[in-house]
PyMOL Python script that loads the backbone (N, CA, C, O; Angstrom):
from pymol import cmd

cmd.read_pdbstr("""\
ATOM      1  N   UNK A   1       9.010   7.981   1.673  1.00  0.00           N
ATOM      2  CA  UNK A   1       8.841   7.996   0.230  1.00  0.00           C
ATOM      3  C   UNK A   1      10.031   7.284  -0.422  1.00  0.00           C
ATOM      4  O   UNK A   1      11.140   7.424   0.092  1.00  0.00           O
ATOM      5  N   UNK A   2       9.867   6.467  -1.609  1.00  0.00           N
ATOM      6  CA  UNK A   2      10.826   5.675  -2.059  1.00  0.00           C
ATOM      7  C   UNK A   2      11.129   6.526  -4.002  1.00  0.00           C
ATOM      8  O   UNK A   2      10.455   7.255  -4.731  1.00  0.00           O
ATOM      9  N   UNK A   3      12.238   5.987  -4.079  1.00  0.00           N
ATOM     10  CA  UNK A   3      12.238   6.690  -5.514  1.00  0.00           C
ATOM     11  C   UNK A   3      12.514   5.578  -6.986  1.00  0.00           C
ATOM     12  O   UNK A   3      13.440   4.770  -6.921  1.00  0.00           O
ATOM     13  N   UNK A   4      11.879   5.626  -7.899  1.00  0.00           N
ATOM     14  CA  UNK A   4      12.252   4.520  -8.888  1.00  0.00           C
ATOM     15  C   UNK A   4      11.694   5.049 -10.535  1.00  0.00           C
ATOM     16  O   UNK A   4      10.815   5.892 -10.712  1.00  0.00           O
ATOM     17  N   UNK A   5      12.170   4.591 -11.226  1.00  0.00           N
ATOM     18  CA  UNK A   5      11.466   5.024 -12.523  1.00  0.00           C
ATOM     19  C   UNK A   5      10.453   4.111 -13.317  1.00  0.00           C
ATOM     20  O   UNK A   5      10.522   2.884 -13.388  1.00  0.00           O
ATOM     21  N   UNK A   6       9.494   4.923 -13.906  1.00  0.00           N
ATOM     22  CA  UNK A   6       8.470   4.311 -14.579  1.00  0.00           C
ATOM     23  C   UNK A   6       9.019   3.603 -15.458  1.00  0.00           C
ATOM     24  O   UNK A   6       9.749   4.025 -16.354  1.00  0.00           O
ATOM     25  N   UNK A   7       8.625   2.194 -15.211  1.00  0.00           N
ATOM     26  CA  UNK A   7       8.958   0.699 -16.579  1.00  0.00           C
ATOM     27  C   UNK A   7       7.899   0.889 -17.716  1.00  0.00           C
ATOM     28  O   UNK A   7       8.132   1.045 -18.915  1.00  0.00           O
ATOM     29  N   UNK A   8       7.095   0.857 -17.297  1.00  0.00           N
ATOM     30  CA  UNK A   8       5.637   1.117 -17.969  1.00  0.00           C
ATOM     31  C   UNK A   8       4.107   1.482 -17.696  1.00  0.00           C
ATOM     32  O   UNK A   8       3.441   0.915 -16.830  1.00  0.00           O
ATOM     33  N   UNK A   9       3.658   2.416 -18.469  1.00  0.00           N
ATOM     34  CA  UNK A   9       2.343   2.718 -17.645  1.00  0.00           C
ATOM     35  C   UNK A   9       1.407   3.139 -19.338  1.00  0.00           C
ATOM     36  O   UNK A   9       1.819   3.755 -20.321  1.00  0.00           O
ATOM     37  N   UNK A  10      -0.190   2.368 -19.017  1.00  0.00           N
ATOM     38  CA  UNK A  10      -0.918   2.361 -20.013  1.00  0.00           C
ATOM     39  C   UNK A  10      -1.829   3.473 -19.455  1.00  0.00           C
ATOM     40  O   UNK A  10      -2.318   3.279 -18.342  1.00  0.00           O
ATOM     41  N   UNK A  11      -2.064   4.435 -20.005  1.00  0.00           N
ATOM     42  CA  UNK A  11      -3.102   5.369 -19.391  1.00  0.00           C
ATOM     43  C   UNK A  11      -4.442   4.715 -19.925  1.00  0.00           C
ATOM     44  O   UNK A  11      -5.328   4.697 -19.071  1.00  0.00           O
ATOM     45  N   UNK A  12      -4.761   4.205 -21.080  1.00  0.00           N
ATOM     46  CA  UNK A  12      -5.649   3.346 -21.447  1.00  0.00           C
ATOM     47  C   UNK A  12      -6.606   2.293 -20.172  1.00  0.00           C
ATOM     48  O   UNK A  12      -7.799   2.108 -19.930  1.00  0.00           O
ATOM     49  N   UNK A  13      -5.503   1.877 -19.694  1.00  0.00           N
ATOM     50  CA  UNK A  13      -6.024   0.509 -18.955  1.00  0.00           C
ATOM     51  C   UNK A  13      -5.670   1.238 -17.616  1.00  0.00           C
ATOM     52  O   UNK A  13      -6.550   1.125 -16.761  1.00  0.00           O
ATOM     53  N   UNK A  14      -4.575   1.958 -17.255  1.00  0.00           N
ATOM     54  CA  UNK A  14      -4.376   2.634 -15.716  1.00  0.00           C
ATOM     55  C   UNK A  14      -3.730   1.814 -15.205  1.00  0.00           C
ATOM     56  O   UNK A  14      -3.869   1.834 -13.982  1.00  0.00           O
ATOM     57  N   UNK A  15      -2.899   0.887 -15.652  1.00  0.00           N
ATOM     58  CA  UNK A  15      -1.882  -0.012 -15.054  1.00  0.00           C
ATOM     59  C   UNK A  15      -0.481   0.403 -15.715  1.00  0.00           C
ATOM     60  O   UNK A  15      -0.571   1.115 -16.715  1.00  0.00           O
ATOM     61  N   UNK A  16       0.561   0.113 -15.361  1.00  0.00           N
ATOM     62  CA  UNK A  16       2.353   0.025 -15.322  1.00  0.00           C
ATOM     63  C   UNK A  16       3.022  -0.651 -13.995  1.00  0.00           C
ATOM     64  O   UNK A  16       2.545  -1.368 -13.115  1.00  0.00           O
ATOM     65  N   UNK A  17       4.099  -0.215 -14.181  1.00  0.00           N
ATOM     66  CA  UNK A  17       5.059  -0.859 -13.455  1.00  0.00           C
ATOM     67  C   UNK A  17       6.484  -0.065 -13.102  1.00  0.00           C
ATOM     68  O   UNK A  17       7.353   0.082 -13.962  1.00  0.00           O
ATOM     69  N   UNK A  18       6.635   0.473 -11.619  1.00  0.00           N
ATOM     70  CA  UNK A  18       7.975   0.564 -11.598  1.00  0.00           C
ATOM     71  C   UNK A  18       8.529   0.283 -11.336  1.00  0.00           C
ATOM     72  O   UNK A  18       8.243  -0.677 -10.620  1.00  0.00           O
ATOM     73  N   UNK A  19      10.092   0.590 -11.442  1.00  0.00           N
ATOM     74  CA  UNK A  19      11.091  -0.238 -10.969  1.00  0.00           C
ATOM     75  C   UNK A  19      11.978   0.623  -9.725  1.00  0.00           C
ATOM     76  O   UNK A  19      12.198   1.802 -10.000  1.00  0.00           O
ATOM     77  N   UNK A  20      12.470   0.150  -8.459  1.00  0.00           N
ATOM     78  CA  UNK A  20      12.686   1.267  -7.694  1.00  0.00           C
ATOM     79  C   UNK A  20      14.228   1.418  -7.903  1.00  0.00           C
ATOM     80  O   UNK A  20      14.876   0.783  -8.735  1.00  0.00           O
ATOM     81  N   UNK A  21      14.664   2.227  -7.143  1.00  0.00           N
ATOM     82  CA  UNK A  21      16.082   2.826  -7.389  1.00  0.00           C
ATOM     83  C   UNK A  21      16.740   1.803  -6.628  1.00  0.00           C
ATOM     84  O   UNK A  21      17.436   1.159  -7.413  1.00  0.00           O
ATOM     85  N   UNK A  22      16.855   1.295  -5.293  1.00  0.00           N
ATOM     86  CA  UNK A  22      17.354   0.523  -4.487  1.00  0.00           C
ATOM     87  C   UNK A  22      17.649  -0.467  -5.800  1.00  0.00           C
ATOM     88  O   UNK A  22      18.737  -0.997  -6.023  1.00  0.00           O
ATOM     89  N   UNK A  23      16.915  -0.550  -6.302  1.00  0.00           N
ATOM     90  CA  UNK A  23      17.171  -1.794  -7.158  1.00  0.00           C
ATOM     91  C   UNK A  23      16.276  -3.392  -6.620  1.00  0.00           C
ATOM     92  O   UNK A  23      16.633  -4.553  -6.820  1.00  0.00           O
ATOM     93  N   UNK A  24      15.284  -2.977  -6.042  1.00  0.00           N
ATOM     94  CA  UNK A  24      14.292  -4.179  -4.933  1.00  0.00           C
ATOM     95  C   UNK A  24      13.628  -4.419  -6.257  1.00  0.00           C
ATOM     96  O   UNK A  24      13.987  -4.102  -7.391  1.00  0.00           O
ATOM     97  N   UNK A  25      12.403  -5.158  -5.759  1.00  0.00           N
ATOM     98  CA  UNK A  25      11.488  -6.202  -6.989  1.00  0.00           C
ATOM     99  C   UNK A  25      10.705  -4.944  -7.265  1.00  0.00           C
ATOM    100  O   UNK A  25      10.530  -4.038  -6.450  1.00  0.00           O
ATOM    101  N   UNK A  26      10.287  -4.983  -8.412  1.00  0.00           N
ATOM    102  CA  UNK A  26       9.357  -4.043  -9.487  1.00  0.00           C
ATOM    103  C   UNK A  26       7.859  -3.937  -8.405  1.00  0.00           C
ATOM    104  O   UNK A  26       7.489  -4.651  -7.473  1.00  0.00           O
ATOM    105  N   UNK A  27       7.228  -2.631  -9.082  1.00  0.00           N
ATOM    106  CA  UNK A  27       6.234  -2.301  -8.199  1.00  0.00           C
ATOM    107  C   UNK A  27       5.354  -1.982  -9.000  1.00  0.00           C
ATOM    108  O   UNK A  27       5.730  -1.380 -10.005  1.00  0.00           O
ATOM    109  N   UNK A  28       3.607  -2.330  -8.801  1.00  0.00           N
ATOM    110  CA  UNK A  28       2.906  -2.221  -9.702  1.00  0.00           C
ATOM    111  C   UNK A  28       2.073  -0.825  -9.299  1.00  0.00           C
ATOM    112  O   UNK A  28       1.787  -0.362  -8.195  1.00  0.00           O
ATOM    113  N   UNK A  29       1.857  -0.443 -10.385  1.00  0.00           N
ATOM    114  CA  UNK A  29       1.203   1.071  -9.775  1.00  0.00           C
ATOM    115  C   UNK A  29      -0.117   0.966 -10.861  1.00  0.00           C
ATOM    116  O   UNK A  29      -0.230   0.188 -11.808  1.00  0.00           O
ATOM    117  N   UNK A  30      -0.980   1.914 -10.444  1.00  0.00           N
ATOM    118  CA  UNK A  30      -2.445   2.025 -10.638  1.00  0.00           C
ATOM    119  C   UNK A  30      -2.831   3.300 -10.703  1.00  0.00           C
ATOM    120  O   UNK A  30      -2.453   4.095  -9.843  1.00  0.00           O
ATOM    121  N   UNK A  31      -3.744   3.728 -11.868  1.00  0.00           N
ATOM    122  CA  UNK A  31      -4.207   4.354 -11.979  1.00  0.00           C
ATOM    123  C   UNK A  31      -4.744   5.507 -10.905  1.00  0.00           C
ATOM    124  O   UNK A  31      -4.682   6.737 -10.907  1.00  0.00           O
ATOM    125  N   UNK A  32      -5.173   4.748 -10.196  1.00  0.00           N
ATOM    126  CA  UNK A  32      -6.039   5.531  -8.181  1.00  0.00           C
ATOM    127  C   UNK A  32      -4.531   5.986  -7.784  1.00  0.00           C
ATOM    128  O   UNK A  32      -4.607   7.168  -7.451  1.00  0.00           O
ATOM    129  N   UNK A  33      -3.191   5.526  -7.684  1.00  0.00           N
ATOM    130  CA  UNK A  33      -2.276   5.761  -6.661  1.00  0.00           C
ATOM    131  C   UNK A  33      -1.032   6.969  -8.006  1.00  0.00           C
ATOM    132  O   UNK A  33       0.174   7.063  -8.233  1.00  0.00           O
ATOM    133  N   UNK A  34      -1.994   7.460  -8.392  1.00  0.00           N
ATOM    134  CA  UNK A  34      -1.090   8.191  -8.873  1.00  0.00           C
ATOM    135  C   UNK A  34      -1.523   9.548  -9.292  1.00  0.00           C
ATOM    136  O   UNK A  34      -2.624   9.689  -9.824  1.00  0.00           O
ATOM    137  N   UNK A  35      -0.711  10.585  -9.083  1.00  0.00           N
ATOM    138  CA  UNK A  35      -0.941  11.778  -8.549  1.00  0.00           C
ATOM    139  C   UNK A  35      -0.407  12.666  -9.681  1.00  0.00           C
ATOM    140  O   UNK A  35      -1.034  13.697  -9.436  1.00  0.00           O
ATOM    141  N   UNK A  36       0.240  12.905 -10.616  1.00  0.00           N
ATOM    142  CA  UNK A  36       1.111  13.380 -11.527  1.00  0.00           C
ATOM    143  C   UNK A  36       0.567  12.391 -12.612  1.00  0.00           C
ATOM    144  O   UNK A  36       0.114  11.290 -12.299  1.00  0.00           O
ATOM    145  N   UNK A  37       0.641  12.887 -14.043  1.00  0.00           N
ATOM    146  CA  UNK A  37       0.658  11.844 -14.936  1.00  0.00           C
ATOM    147  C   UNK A  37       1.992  11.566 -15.252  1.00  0.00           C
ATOM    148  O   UNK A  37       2.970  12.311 -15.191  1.00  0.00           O
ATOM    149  N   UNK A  38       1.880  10.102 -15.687  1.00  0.00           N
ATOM    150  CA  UNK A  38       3.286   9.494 -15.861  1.00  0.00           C
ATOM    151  C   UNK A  38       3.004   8.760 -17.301  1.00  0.00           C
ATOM    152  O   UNK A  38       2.009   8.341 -17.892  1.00  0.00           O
ATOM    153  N   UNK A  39       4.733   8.843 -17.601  1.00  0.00           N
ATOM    154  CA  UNK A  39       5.043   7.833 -18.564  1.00  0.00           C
ATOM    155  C   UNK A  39       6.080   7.323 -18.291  1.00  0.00           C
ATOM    156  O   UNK A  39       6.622   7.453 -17.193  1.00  0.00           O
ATOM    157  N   UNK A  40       6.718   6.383 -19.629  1.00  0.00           N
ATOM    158  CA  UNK A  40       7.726   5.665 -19.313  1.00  0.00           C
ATOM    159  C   UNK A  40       9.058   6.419 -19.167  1.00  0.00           C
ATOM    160  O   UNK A  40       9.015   7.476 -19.797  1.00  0.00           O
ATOM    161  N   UNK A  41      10.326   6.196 -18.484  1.00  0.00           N
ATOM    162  CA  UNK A  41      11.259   6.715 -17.870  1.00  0.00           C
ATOM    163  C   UNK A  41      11.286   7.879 -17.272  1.00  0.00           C
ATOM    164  O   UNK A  41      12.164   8.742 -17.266  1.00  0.00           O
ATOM    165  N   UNK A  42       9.828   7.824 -16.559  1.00  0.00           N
ATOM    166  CA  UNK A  42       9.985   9.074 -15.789  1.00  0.00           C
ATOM    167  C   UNK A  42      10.404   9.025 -14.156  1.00  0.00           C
ATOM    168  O   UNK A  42       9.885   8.102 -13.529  1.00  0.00           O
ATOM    169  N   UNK A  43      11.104   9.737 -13.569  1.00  0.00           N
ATOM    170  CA  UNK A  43      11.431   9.557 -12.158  1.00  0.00           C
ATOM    171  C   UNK A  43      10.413   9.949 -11.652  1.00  0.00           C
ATOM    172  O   UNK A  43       9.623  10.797 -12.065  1.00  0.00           O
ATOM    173  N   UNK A  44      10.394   9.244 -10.587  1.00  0.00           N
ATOM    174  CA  UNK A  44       8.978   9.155  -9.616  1.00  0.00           C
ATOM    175  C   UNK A  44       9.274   9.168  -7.923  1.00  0.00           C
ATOM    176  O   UNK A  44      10.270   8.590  -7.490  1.00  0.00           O
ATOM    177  N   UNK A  45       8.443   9.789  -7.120  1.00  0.00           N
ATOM    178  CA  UNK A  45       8.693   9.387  -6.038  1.00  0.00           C
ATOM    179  C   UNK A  45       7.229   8.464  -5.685  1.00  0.00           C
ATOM    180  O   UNK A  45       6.203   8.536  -6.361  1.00  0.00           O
ATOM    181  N   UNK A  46       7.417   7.576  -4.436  1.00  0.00           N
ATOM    182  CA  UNK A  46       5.938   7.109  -4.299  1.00  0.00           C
ATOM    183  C   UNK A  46       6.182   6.352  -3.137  1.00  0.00           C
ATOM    184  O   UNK A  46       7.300   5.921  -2.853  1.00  0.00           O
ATOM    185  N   UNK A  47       4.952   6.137  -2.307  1.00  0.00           N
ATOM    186  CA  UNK A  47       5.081   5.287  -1.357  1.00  0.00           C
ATOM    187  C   UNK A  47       4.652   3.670  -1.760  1.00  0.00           C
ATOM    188  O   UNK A  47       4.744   3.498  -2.975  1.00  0.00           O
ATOM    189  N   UNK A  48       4.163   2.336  -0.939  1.00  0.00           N
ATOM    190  CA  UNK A  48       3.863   1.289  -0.984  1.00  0.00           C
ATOM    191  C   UNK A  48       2.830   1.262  -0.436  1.00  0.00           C
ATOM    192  O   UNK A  48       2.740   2.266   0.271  1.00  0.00           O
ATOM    193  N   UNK A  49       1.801   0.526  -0.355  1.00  0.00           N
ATOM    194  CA  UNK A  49       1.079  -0.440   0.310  1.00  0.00           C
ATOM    195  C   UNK A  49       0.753  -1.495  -0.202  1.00  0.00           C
ATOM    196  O   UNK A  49       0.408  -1.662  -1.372  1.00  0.00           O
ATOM    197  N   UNK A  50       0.860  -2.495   0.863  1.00  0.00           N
ATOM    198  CA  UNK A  50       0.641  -3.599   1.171  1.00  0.00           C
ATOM    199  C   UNK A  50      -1.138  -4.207   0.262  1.00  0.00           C
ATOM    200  O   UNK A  50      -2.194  -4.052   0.875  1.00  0.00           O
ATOM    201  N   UNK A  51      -1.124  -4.703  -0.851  1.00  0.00           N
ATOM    202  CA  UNK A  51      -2.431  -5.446  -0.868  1.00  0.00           C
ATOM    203  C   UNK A  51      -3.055  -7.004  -0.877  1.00  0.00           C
ATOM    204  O   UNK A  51      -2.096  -7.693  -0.528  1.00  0.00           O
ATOM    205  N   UNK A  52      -3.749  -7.541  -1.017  1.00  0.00           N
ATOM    206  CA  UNK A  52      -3.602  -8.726  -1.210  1.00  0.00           C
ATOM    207  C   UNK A  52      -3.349  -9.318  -2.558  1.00  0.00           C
ATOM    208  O   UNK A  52      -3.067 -10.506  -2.708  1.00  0.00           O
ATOM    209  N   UNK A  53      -3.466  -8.379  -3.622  1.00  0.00           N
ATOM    210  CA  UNK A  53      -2.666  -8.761  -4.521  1.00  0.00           C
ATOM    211  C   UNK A  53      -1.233  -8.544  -4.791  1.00  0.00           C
ATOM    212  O   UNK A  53      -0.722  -8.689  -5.901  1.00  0.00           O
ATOM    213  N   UNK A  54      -0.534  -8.145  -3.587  1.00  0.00           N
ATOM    214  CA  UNK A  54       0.944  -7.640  -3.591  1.00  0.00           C
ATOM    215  C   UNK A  54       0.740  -6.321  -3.505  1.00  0.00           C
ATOM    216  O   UNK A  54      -0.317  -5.702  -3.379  1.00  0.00           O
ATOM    217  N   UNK A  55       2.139  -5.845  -3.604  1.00  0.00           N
ATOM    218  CA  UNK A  55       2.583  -4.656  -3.297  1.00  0.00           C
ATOM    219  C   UNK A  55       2.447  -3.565  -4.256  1.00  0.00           C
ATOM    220  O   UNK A  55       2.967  -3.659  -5.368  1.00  0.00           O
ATOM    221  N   UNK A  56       1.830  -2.612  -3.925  1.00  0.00           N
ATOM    222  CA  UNK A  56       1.222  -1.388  -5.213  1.00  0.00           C
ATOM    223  C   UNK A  56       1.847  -0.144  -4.665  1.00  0.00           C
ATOM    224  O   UNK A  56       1.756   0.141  -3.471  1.00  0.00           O
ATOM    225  N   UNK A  57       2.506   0.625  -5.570  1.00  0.00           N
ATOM    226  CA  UNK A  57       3.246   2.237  -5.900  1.00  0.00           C
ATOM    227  C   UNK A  57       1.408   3.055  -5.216  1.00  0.00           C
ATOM    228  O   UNK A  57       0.303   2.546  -5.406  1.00  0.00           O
ATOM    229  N   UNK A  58       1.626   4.047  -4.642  1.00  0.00           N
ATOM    230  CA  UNK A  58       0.949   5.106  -4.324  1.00  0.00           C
ATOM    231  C   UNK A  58       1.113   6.047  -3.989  1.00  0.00           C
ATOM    232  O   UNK A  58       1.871   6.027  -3.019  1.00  0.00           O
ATOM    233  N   UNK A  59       0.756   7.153  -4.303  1.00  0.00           N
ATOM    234  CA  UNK A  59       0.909   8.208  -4.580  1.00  0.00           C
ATOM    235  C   UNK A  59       2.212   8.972  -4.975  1.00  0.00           C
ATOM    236  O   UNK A  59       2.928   9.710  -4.299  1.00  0.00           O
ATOM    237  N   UNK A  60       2.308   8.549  -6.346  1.00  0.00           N
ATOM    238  CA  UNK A  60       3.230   8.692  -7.053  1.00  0.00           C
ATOM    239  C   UNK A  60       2.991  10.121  -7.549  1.00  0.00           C
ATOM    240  O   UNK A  60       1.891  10.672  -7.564  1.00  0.00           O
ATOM    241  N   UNK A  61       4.428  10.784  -8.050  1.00  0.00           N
ATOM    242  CA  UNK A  61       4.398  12.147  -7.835  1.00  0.00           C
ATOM    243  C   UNK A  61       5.664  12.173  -8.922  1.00  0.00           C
ATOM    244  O   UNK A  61       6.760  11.824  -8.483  1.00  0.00           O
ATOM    245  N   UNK A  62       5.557  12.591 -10.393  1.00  0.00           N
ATOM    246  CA  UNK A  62       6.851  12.748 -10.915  1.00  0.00           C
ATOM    247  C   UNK A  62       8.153  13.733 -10.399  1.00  0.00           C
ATOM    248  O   UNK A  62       8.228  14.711  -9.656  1.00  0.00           O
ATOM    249  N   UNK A  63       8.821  13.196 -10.942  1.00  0.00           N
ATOM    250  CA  UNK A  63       9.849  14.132 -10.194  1.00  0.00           C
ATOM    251  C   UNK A  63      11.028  14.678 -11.282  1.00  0.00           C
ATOM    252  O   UNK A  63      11.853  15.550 -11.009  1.00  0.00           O
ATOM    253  N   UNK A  64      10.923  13.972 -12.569  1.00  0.00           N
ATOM    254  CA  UNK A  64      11.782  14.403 -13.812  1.00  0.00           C
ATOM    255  C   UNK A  64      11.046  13.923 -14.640  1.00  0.00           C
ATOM    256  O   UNK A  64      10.342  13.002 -14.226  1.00  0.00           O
ATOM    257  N   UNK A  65      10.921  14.254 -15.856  1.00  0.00           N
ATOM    258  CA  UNK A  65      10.389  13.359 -16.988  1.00  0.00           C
ATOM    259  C   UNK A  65      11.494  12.656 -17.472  1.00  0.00           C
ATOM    260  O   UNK A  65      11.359  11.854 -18.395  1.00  0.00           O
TER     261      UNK A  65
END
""", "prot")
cmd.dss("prot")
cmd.show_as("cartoon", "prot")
cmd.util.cbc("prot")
cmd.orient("prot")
């Protein structure tokens, strides 16, 4: 599990973006891979997978608001 905070997330559309703690390239997260509701600057834990549109946050799980 990796840890980073929510950049942005539209519950509208089910798309955002986080950013991880390591400080690596931003991660797009989705509506399906998320487990907790989120907003913006919330700490998150979450894993990756691999898609062919790049790399997507899953199963994201807040961890602070």
């Amino acid at each position: 599990m990796r840890l980073g905070t929510v950049k942005f997330y539209n519950p509208n559309e089910g798309v955002g973006s986080i950013t991880p703690s390591n400080g690596g390239r931003e991660v797009s997260v989705f509506a399906r891979g998320v487990i907790d509701p989120i907003k913006p600057n919330n700490i998150v834990q979450f894993d990756i997978e691999f898609t062919q549109s790049g790399i997507e946050a899953i199963k994201v799980m807040v961890l602070s608001a």
